[in-house]
N, C-alpha and C positions, 0 to 999 in steps of 0.2 A: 411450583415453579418447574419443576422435574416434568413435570405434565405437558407443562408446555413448551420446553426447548424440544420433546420428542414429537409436537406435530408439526405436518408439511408444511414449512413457511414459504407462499408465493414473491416473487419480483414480480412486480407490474409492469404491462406492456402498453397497457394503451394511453396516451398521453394526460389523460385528466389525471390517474391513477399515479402514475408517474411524477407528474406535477406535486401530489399528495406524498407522496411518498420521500422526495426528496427536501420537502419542507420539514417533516418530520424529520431527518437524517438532518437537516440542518441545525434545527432546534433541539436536538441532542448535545450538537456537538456547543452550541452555547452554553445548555445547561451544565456541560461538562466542564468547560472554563471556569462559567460560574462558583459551581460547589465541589468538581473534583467528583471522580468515579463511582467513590463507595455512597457519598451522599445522595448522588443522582438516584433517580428515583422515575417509575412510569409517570406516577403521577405531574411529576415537573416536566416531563418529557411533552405529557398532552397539555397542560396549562400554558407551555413557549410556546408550542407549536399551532394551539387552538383548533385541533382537529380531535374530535370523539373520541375516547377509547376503543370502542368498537371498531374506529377503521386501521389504530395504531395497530389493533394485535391482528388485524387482517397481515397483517407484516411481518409481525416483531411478536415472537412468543414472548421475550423476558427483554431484560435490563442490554444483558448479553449480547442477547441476536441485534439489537439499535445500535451498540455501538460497533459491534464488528460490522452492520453493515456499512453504518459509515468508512469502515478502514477498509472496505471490499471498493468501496464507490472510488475514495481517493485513491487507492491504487488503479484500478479501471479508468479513470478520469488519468492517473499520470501514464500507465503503460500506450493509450492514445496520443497523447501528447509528444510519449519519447517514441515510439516511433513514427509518429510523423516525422519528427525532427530528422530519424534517423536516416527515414527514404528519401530527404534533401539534402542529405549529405554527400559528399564524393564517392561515386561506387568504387568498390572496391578494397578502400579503408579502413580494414577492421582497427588500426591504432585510433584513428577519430572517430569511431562510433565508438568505442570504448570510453571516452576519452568524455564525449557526449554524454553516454549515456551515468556517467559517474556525477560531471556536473550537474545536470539537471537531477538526477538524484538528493544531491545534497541542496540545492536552489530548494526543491520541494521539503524538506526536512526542517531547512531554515525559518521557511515560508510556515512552517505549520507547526513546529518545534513543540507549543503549549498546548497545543489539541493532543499530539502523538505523547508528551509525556506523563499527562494527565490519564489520558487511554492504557498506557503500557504497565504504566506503577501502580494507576489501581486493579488491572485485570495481574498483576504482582507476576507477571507473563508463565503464568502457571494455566492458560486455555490453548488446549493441544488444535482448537478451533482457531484463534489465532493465528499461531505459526500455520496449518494447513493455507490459510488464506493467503498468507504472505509467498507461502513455497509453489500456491496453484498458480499464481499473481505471475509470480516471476518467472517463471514456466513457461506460461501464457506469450509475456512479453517476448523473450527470448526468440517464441516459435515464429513470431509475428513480426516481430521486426529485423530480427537477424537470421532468421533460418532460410532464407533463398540465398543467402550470400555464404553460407558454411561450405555449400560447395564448393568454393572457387578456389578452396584451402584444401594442400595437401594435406591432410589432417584427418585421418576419419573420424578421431575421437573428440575433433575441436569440439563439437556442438553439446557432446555430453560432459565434456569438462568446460563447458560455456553456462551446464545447467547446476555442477556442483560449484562452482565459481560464484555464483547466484546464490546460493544457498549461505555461504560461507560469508557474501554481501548481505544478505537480512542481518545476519548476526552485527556485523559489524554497523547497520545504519542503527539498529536497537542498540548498541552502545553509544554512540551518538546524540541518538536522541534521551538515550536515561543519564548520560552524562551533560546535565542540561546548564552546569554551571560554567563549563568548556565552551568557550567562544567558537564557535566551529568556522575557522578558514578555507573558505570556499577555493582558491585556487592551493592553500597549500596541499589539501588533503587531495583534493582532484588526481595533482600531480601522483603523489604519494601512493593511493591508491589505483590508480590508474597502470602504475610500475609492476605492483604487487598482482592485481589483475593478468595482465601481459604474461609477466611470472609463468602463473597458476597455466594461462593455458597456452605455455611452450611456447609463443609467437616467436619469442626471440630468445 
């Protein structure tokens, strides 16, 4: 297994591959509901998905690299999403893209609650590959969708207390989602959060 999370694992670009690839990532994440992480197994993996071994491990060295790619794709699929939202928002708002960017957070958390705590409690969040994904994720989003508008704040250090602010948010959506018998209120926490956010980076 050590063998194989050390070689070069491709993403695919060209669309048939693509297609392949995210069926597999799909059929993970079933098999993940189904039996829960530590059971999950390659071989279930290619059996849901009905695609060869040979072309799963063109992917996916181990058990590992399937499912963090899945928790790569959901986030990538949601930092798309939240900034689109973001850029038809009122320019110049950094309280409503805040504000935006916390609800749709938790909408997505809610939305996916048994996949993400199925994923987190069996990976016992002891994969330093995990958090990298989550802290590159959030990074990413920040640059992309808030970072032309950091300018327009007297703040020179808004943007990198906009990145630790970010960091400080994974922790807090993994409590969230491992605390899965917590009915999660979506406008109260919004609110809540959204204060504590503000907070952290001096707006007010």
């Amino acid at each position: 297994m050590e063998k194989d999370k050390q070689k070069q694992r491709r993403k695919p670009k060209q669309a048939r591959a693509v297609e392949k690839y995210n069926a597999i990532l799909d059929a993970s994440a079933r098999v993940l509901e189904s039996v829960g992480y530590r059971r999950a197994t390659m071989s279930e993996i290619h059996l849901e998905s009905g695609h060869p071994y040979a072309t799963i491990y063109q992917y996916f060295g181990s058990k590992e690299d399937v499912y963090l790619g899945w928790l790569e794709r959901f986030m990538e699929v949601s930092i798309f999403e939240l900034a689109t939202l973001i850029r038809n928002a009122p320019k110049g708002d950094l309280d409503r893209y805040i504000e935006i960017a916390v609800r749709y957070s938790l909408e997505q958390i809610v939305s996916n609650q048994k996949t993400l705590v199925r994923l987190i409690n069996g990976m016992s969040l002891i994969s330093s590959r995990l958090v990298e994904i989550m802290e590159e994720k959030s990074v990413q989003w920040i640059e992309q969708a808030l970072g032309p508008e950091m300018s327009k704040y007297d703040n020179p250090r808004l943007l990198e207390n906009m990145v630790t602010t970010a960091r400080a948010g994974n922790g807090y959506w993994l409590m969230l989602v491992l605390n899965s018998k917590r009915e999660i209120n979506i406008e109260r926490e919004t609110k809540n959060y959204s204060a504590l956010i503000r907070a952290l980076l001096f707006i007010r």
